[in-house]
C-alpha positions in Angstrom: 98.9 64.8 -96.5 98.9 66.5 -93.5 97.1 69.6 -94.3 94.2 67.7 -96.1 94.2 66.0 -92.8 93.8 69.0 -91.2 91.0 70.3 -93.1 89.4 67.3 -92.7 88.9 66.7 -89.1 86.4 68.7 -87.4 86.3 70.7 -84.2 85.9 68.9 -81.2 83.4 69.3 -78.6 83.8 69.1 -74.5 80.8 68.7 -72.5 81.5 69.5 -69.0 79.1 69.8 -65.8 77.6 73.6 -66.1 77.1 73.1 -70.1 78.4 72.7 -73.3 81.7 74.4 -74.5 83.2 74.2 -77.5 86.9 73.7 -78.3 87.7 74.5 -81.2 91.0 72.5 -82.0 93.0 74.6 -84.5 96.4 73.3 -86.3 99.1 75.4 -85.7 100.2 77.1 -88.5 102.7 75.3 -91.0 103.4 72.0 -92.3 105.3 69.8 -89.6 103.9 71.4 -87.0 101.3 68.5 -85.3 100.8 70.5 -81.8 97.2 71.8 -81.1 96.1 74.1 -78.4 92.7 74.4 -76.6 90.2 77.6 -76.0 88.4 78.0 -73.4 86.6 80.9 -72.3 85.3 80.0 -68.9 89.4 79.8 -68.2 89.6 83.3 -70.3 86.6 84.8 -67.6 89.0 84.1 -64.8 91.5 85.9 -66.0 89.6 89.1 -67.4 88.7 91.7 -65.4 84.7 92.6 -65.3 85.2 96.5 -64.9 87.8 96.2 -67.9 85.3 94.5 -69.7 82.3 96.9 -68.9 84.8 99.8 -69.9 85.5 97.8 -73.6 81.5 97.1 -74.0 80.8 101.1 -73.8 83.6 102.0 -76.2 82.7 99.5 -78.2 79.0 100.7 -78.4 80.5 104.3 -78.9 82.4 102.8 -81.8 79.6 101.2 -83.4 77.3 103.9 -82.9 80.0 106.0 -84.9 80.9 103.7 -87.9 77.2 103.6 -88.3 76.8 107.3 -88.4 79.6 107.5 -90.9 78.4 104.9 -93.1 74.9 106.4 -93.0 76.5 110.0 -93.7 78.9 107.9 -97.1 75.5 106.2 -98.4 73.6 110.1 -97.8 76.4 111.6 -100.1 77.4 108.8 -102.5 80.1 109.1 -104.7 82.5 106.7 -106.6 84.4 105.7 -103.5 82.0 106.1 -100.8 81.7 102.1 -101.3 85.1 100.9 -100.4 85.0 103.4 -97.1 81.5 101.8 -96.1 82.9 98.0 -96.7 86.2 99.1 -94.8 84.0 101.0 -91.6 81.1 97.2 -92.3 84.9 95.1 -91.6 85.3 96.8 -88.6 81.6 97.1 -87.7 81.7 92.9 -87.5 84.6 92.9 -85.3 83.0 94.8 -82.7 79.9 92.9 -82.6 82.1 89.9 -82.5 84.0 91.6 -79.6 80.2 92.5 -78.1 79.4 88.5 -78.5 82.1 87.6 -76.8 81.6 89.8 -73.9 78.1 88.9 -73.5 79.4 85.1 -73.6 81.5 86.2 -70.5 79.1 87.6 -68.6 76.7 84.5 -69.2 79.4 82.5 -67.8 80.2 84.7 -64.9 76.1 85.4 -64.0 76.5 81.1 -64.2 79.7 81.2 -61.8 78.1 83.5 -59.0 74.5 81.1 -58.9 76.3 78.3 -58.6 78.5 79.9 -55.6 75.4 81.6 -54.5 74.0 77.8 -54.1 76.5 76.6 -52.5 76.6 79.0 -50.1 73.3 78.4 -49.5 73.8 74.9 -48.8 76.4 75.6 -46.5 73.7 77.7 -44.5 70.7 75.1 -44.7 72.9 72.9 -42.9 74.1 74.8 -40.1 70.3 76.2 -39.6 69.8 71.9 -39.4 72.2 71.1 -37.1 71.6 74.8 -34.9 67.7 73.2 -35.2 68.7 69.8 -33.8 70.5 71.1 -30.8 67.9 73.0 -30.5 65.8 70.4 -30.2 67.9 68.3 -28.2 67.9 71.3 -25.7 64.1 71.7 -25.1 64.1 67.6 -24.8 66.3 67.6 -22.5 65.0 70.4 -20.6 61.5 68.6 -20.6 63.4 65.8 -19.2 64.8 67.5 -16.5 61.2 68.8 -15.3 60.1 65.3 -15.1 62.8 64.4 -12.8 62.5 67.6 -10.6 58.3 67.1 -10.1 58.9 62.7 -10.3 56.6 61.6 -7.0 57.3 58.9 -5.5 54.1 56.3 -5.7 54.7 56.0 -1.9 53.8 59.5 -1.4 50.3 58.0 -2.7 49.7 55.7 0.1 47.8 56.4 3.2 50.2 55.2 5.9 49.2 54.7 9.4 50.7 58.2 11.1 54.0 57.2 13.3 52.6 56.5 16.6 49.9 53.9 15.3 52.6 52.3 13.7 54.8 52.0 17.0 51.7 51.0 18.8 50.7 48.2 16.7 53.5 46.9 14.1 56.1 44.3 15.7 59.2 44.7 16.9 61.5 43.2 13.9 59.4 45.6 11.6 59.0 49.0 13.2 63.4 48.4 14.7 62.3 51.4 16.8 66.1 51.5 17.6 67.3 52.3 14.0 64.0 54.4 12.9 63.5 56.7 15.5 66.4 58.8 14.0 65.9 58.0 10.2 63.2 59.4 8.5 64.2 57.1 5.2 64.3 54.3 7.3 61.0 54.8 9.0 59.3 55.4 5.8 60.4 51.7 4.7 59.6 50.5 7.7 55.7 52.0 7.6 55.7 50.6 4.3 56.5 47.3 5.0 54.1 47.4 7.7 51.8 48.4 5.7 52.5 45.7 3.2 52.1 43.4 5.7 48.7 44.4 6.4 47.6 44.5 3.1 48.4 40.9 2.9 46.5 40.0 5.5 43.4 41.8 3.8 43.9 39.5 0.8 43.5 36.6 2.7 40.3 38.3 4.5 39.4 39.3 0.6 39.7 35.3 -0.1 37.9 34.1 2.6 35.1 36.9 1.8 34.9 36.1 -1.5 34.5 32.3 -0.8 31.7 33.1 1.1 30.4 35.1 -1.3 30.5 32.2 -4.2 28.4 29.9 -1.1 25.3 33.2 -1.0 25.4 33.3 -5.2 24.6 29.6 -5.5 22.0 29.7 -2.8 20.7 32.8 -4.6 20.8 30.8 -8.0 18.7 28.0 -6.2 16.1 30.7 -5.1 16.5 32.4 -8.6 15.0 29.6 -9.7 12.4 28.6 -7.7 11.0 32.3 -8.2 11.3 32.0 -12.1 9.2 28.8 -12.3 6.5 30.9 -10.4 6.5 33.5 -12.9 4.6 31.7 -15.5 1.9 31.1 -13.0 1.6 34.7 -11.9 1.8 35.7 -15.5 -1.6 33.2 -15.7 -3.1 34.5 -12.8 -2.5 38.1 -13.7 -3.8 37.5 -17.5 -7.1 35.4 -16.0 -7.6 38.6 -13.7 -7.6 41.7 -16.2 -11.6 41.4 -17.2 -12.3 41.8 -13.3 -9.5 44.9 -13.3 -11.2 46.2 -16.5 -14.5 45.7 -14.5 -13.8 47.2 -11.7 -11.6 50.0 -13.2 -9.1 49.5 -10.7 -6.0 51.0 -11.8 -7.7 54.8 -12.5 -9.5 55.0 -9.2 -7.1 57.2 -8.2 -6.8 59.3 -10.9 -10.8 59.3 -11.2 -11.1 60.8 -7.6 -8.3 63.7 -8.7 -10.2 64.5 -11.7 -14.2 64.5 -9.8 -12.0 67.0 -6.9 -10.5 69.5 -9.5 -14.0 70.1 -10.7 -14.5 72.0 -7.2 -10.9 74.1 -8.1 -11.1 78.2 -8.7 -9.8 78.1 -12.2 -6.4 79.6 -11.7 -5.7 76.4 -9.8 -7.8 74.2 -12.2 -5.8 75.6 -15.1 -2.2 75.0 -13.1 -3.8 71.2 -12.5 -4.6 70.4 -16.1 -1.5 71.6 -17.9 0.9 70.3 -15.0 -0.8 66.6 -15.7 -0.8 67.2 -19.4 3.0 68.3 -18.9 3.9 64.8 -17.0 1.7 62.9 -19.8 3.8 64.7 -22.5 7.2 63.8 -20.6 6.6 60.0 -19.8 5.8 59.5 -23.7 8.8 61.6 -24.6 10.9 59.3 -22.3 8.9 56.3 -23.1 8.8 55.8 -18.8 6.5 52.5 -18.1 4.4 54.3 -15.6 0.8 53.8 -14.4 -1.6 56.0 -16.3 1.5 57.2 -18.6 2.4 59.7 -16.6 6.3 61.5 -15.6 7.4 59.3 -12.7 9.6 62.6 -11.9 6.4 64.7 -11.3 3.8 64.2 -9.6 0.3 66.4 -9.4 -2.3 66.3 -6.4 -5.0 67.6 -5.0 -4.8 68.1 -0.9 -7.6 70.4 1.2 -11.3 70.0 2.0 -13.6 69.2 -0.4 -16.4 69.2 1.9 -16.1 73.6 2.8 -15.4 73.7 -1.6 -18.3 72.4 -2.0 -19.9 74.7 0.4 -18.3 77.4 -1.5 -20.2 76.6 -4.9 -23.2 77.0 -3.5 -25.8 79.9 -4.0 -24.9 83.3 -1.8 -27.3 82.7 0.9 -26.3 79.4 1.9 -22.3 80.3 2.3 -21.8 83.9 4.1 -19.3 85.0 2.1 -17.9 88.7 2.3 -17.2 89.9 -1.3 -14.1 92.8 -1.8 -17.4 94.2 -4.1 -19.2 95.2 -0.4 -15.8 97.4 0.8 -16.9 100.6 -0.1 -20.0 100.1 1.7 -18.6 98.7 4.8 -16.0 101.2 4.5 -18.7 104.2 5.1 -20.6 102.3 7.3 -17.4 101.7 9.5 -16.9 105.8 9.2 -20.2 106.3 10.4 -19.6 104.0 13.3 -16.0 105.3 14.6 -18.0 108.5 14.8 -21.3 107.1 17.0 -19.0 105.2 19.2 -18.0 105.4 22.8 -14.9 104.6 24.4 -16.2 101.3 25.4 -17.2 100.0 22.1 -13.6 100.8 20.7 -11.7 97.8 20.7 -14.2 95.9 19.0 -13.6 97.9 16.5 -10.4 96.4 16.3 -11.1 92.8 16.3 -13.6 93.9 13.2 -10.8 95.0 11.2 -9.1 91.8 11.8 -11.9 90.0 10.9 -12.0 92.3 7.3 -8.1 91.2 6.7 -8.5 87.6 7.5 -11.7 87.4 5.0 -9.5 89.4 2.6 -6.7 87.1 2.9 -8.5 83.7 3.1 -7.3 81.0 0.8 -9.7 78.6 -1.0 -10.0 75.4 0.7 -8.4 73.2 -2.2 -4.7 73.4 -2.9 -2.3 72.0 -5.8 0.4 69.8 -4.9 3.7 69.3 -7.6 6.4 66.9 -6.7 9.6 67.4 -8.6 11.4 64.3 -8.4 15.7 63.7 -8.9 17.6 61.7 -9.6 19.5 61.5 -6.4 15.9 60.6 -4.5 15.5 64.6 -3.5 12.1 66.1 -4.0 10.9 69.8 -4.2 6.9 69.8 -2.8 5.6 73.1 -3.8 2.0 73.7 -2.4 0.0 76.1 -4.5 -2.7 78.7 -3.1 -5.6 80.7 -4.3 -6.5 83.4 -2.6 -10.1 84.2 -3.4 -10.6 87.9 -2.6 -7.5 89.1 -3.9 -7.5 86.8 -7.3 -3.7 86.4 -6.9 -2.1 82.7 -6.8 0.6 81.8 -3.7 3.3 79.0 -3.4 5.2 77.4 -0.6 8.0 75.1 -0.9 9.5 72.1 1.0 12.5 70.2 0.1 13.0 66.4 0.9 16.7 65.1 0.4 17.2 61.6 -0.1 19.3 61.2 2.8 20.9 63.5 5.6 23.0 66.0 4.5 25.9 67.9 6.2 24.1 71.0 7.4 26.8 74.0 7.1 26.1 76.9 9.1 26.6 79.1 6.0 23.8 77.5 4.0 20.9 78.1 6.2 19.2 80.4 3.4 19.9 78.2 0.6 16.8 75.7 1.4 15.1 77.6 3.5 11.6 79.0 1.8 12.1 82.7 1.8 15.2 82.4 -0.8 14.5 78.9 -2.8 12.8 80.2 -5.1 13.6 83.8 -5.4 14.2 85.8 -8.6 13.3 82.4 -10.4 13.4 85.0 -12.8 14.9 88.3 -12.9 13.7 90.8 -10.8 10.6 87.9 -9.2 11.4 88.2 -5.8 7.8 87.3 -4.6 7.3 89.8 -1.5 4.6 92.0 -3.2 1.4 90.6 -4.7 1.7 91.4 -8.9 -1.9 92.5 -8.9 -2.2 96.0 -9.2 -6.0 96.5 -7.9 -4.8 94.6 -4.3 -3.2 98.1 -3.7 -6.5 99.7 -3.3 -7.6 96.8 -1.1 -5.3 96.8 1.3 -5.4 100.2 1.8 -9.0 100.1 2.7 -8.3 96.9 5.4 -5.3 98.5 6.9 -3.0 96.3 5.3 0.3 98.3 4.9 2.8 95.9 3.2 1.6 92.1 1.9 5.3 91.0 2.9 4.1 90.1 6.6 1.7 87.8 5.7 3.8 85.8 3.4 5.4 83.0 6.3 1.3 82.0 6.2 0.2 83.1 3.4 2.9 81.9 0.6 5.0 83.9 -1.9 2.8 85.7 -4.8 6.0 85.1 -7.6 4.8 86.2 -11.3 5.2 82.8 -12.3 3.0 81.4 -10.0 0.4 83.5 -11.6 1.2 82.5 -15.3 1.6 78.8 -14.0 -2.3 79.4 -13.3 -3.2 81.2 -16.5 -3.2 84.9 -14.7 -2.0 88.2 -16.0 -2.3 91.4 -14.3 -1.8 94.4 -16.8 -0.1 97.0 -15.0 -1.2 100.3 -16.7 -5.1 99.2 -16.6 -5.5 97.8 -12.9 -8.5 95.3 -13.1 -10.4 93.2 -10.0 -11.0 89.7 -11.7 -8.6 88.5 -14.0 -10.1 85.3 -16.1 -7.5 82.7 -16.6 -5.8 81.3 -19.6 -5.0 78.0 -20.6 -2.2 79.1 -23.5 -0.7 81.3 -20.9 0.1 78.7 -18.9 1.0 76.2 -21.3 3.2 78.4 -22.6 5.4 79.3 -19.7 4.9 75.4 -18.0 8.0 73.6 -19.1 10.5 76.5 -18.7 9.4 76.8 -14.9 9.5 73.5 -14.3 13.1 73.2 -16.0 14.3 76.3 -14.1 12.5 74.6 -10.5 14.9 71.6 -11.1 17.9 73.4 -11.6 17.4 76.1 -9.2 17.0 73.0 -6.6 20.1 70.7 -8.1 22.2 74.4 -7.8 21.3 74.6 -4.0 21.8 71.0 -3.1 25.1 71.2 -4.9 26.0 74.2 -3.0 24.8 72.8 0.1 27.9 69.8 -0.5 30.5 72.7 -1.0 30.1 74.9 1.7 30.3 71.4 4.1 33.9 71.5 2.6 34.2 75.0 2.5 33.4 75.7 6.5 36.1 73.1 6.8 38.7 75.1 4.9 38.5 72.0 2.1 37.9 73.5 -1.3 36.5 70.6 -3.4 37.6 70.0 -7.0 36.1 67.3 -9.2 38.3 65.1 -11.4 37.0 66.5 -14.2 38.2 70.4 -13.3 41.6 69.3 -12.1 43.2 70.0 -15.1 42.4 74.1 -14.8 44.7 74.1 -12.0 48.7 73.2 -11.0 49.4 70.3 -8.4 50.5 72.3 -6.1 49.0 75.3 -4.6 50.3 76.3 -1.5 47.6 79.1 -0.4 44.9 77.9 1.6 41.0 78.9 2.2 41.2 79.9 6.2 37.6 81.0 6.4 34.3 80.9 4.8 30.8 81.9 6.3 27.5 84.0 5.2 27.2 87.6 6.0 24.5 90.3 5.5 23.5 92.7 3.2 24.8 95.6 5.4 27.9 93.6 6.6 28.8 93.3 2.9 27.8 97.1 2.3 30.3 98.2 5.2 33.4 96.6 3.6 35.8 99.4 1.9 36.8 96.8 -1.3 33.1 96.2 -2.2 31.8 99.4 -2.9 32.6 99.4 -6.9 30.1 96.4 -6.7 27.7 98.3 -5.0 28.1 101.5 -7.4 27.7 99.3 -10.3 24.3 98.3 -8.8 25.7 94.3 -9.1 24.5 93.5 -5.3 20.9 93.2 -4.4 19.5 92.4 -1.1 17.6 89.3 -2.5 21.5 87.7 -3.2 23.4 85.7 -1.0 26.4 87.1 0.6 29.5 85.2 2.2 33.0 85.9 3.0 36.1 84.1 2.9 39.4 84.2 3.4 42.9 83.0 2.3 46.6 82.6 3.6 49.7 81.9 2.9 52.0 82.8 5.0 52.1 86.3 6.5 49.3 87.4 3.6 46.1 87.4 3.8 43.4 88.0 1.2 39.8 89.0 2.6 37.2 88.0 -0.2 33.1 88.8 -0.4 31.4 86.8 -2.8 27.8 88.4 -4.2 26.0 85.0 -5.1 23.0 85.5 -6.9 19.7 83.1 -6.7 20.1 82.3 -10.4 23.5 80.4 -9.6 25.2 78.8 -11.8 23.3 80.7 -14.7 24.6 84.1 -13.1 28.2 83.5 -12.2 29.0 85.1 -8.5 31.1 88.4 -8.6 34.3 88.2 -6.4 36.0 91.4 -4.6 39.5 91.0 -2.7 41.4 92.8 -0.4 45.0 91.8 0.6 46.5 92.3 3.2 50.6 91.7 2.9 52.6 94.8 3.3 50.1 97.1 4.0 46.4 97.0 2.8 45.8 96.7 -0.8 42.6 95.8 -3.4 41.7 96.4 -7.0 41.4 100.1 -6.6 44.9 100.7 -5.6 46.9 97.5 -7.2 46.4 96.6 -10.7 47.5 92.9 -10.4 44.5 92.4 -7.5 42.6 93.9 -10.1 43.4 91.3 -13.3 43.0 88.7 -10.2 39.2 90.1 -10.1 39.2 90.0 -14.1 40.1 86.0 -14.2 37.7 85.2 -11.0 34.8 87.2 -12.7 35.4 88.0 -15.8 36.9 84.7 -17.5 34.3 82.6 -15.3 33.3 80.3 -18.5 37.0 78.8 -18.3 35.6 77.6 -15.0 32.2 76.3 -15.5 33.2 72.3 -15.6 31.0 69.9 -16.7 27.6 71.2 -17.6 25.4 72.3 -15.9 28.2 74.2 -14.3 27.5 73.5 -10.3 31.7 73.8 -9.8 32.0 76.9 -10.7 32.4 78.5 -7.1 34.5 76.1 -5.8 36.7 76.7 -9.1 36.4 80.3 -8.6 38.1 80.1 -5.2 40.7 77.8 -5.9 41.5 80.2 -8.8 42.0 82.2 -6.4 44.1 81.0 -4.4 46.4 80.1 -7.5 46.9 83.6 -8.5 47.7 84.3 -4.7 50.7 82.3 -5.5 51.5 83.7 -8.7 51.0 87.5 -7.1 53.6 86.7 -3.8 56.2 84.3 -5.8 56.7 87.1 -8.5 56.6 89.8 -5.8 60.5 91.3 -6.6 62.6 90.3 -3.3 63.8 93.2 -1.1 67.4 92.9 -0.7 68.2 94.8 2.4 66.3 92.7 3.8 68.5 89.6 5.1 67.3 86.0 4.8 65.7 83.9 2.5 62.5 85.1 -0.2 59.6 84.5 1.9 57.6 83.1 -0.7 60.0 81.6 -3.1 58.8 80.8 -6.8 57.6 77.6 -7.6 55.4 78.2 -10.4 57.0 78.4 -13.9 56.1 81.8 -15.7 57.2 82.5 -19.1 57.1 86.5 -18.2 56.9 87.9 -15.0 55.6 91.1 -15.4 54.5 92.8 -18.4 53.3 96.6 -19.9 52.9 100.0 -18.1 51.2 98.7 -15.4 53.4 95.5 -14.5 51.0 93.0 -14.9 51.6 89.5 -13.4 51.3 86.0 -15.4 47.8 84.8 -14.1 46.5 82.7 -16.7 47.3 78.6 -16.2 48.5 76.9 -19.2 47.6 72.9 -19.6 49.3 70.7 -19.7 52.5 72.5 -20.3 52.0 73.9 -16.7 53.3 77.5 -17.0 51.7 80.6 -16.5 51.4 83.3 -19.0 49.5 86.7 -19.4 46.3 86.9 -21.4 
């Protein structure tokens, strides 16, 4: 019974967590025995040793590979027992690929074994990286904490208290306690601030009272808001019964019906300049839909101005208006030859006052003159009054600029309204002291004129857009007397000038503003901008005032600009310097008329342990390279008009930067002189020991480009 029992049952089956294994359950051998033992071979792999295994797989191979050999050598020869031989060497050919099966079963389960330690392992290290990332974290938090505690300001420190002795003067008694005060600075300061709390108090009521007051004007204003309204529907009835008498009358283009009967007396360069300057303005107030009069640009204006009387005149047939013509020069030329040699001494200086005469008629201007108003928004105007001159066929301008109201004249901005520099190099390379015409070489020379630069104070400035503003070019390589004048020429070049007049003019006003601050040693930063720099910046502009051409020449630390051909004598040049402490740093700026369009160019020299600049010290050299180079970083808000006052408060930053990471001499005793306040990731880096000059925001350290 129990061996068919036995045979019956089937082998069991234990599933644990890396697979299935089977346990074969085998009943020990003989007839009462009812013990059973378990196999396992994961518990077998623990026990064997790999190497001893590797060593059993190879012989086992060998063996294989040599019972195979044999039988294939029995079954090559036959013979009668050759079959009981190959069946014996087949037996033991099975039990060594069972032995090979179970090896490879043990190295399955080991390769299992070592991933799953591999993985736990693994685990273990994925944790600790989390928990090193956490402090980590909690670290840079609390770093960032600290920061905010070290740079917290007081809002006190925002209030504009009254200084001390104002506040002893006027506070009472039982709030400035003069006795307890005097000798405590952190008393005092409560003290002021209650004062000043005090004071603010009695504003409010002041505010109250105001504001009362106030409410009484608005209701009278209501009152008379509406008396006025119920007098608008009659005006509106008068005006509508009175437009068939405007209509018949033509009343509202009187004006404009006088310009056009006085442009018909213009020369045509001036004509031409008239017409596309109006068309311009007509083309702008229907762009930006302006409710003006006759539908014209309320932000430019075109006029007539002169005699129209002596144009008229001019018109006129040749032998009603004397008129010397540059065609008779040659003539009176010879004629003038002939003279100089049948002269006596006493006839001489009339010969003089002749050749005056020749110059004035060479350089007379026609009668008639175009006027354009360029309008701002701030209330300033440009007035530009244009020229003609007749015999030379060459257009002139002068300017005048109205501000709004009275502005801060600095003593370094006398050029930067003044006429001679307004509008120079409007373009590149137009700096309006010689006339563009080519042929007014010849006449000169023939008058005794020796340079057209002396009679520009009276006469105007002859700039190359004047000319295309009035339809005139003057080829250069074919010189020609009369040049006829073009309407598409004009056109074409109309709205670029006038775009480039109003920025060249916002630019100077704007400049105007800064060096007010600047001759007071205040470098002003708008709100926008303030982000490009640190809170605090301890260095300090000293000095700032305009200096010449040669001035600028003479200084040691400029001449690279001067090689490099970046400084013209048309620019503006001003100098400026900076402290902190015992260092000083001498700057000259190179500003060119085309600011903000052409950044300036910057060149430093400091002085702080001996005499130092870009050609000697690499660091004053990157300091250049951020100022000049990386100017876009500093533009602002468009169209850009901060840029020089950025430029110089750059400065100044890097001057901290350049002393606080200056290494500390320690034979020297006592304290750094300039100790660092700035936080710089690096302090110096490469061969050439650069400094950290670039300003990141908002994390408000300083790293190198």
């Amino acid at each position: 019974m129990s061996t068919d029992s036995a045979k019956k049952r089937k082998p069991k089956v234990i599933r644990s967590d890396g697979g299935a294994v089977e346990k074969e359950v085998r009943k020990a051998r003989g007839d009462g025995d009812q013990e059973t033992k378990s196999y396992s071979e994961e518990v077998e792999v623990e026990t064997r040793d790999p190497a001893k295994d590797y060593d059993l797989y190879k012989k086992t191979c060998e063996d294989l590979q040599r019972l195979m050999a044999e039988i294939h050598e029995l079954k090559s020869k036959g013979g009668k027992d050759a079959s009981a031989e190959i069946d014996e060497r087949r037996i033991q050919s099975c039990i060594h690929f069972m032995t090979l099966k179970k090896l490879n079963r043990l190295a399955h389960i080991r390769l299992k074994k070592g991933r799953d330690q591999t993985h736990e392992a693994k685990q273990k290290v994925d944790a600790l990286h989390l928990q090193l990332q956490n402090l980590l974290y909690e670290v840079m938090h609390l770093q960032k904490e600290i920061t905010k505690c070290l740079e917290f300001k007081s809002k006190h420190e925002e209030i504009d208290l009254v200084n001390v002795e104002e506040f002893y003067k006027e506070a009472p008694i039982d709030i400035s306690k003069p006795n307890f005060t005097m000798n405590d600075p952190h008393q005092q300061t409560l003290s002021r601030l209650d004062w000043e709390l005090e004071q603010r108090k009695r504003l409010a009521e002041k505010y109250k009272e105001s504001l009362a007051n106030k409410e009484k004007i608005l209701k009278d204003i209501e009152i008379k808001k509406e008396y006025l309204s119920s007098l608008q529907p009659r005006l509106n009835t008068i005006m509508q019964a009175s437009l068939p008498v405007q209509e018949y009358l033509s009343m509202p283009f009187d004006q404009a019906h006088k310009q056009y009967e006085i442009a018909r007396h213009l020369p045509p360069p001036l004509y031409v300049l008239y017409v596309q300057a109006n068309s311009y303005g007509q083309a702008c107030a229907q762009m930006n839909k302006a409710s003006q009069p006759y539908g014209r640009d309320k932000n430019l204006t075109v006029a007539i101005e002169g005699d129209v009387e002596e144009a008229k005149a001019l018109a006129r047939p040749p032998e009603d208006s004397q008129v010397s013509l540059p065609s008779s020069a040659d003539d009176e030329s010879d004629s003038d030859a002939e003279e100089e040699q049948s002269t006596t001494k006493r006839r001489r200086p009339t010969l003089g006052l002749q050749q005056d005469d020749k110059r004035r008629e060479m350089l007379k201007r026609h009668p008639l003159s175009v006027t354009l108003d360029l309008k701002y928004k701030d209330g300033s105007v440009l007035h530009l009054y244009f020229y003609y001159l007749m015999n030379l066929n060459t257009m002139t301008v002068k300017t005048k600029v109205t501000t709004a109201t009275e502005m801060s004249i600095a003593i370094s901005a006398g050029d930067l309204l003044s006429p001679a520099s307004l509008l120079s190099c409007l373009y590149p390379g137009d700096h309006g002291k010689t006339t563009p015409n080519p042929a007014n070489h010849y006449q000169f020379d023939k008058v005794g004129i020796l340079t057209f630069s002396d009679y520009i104070g009276e006469l105007g400035h002859p700039y190359v857009w004047v000319q295309k503003l009035g339809g005139l070019h003057f080829p250069k390589d074919q010189p020609q007397k009369f040049v006829m004048a073009d309407n598409s020429l004009s056109a074409s070049h109309m709205e670029t000038t006038i775009k480039l007049l109003r920025v060249r003019l916002q630019s100077r006003l704007a400049l105007q503003k800064q060096f007010a601050s600047l001759e007071h040693s205040i470098v002003p930063i708008s709100t926008e901008c303030q982000h490009l720099f640190p809170v605090k910046i301890i260095s300090r502009l000293i000095k700032w005032c305009a200096i010449s051409f040669e001035d600028y020449v003479a200084l040691a630390f400029t001449k690279h600009v001067i090689e490099a051909d970046m400084a013209q004598e048309t620019d503006l040049f001003f100098s400026a310097l900076i402290e902190r402490g015992t260092a000083k740093l001498h700057v000259a700026i190179v500003l060119n008329p085309g600011y903000s369009t052409i950044p300036p160019i910057f060149s430093i020299c400091l002085n702080w342990k001996g005499e130092k600049s870009s050609r000697n010290d690499d660091n004053l050299k990157a300091i250049e390279s951020e100022v000049n180079v990386c100017f876009k970083e500093l533009l602002g808000p468009k169209p850009g008009h901060q840029l020089l006052t950025n430029q110089i408060q750059r400065l100044c930053m890097c001057l901290d930067v350049y002393l606080e990471t200056e290494t500390h001499d320690n034979s020297v005793e006592g304290p750094k002189e300039f100790p660092q306040e700035k936080m710089c990731l690096r302090l110096v880096r490469g061969p050439n020991r650069i400094k950290p000059f670039k300003y990141n925001h908002p994390q408000g350290f300083f790293t190198h480009r």
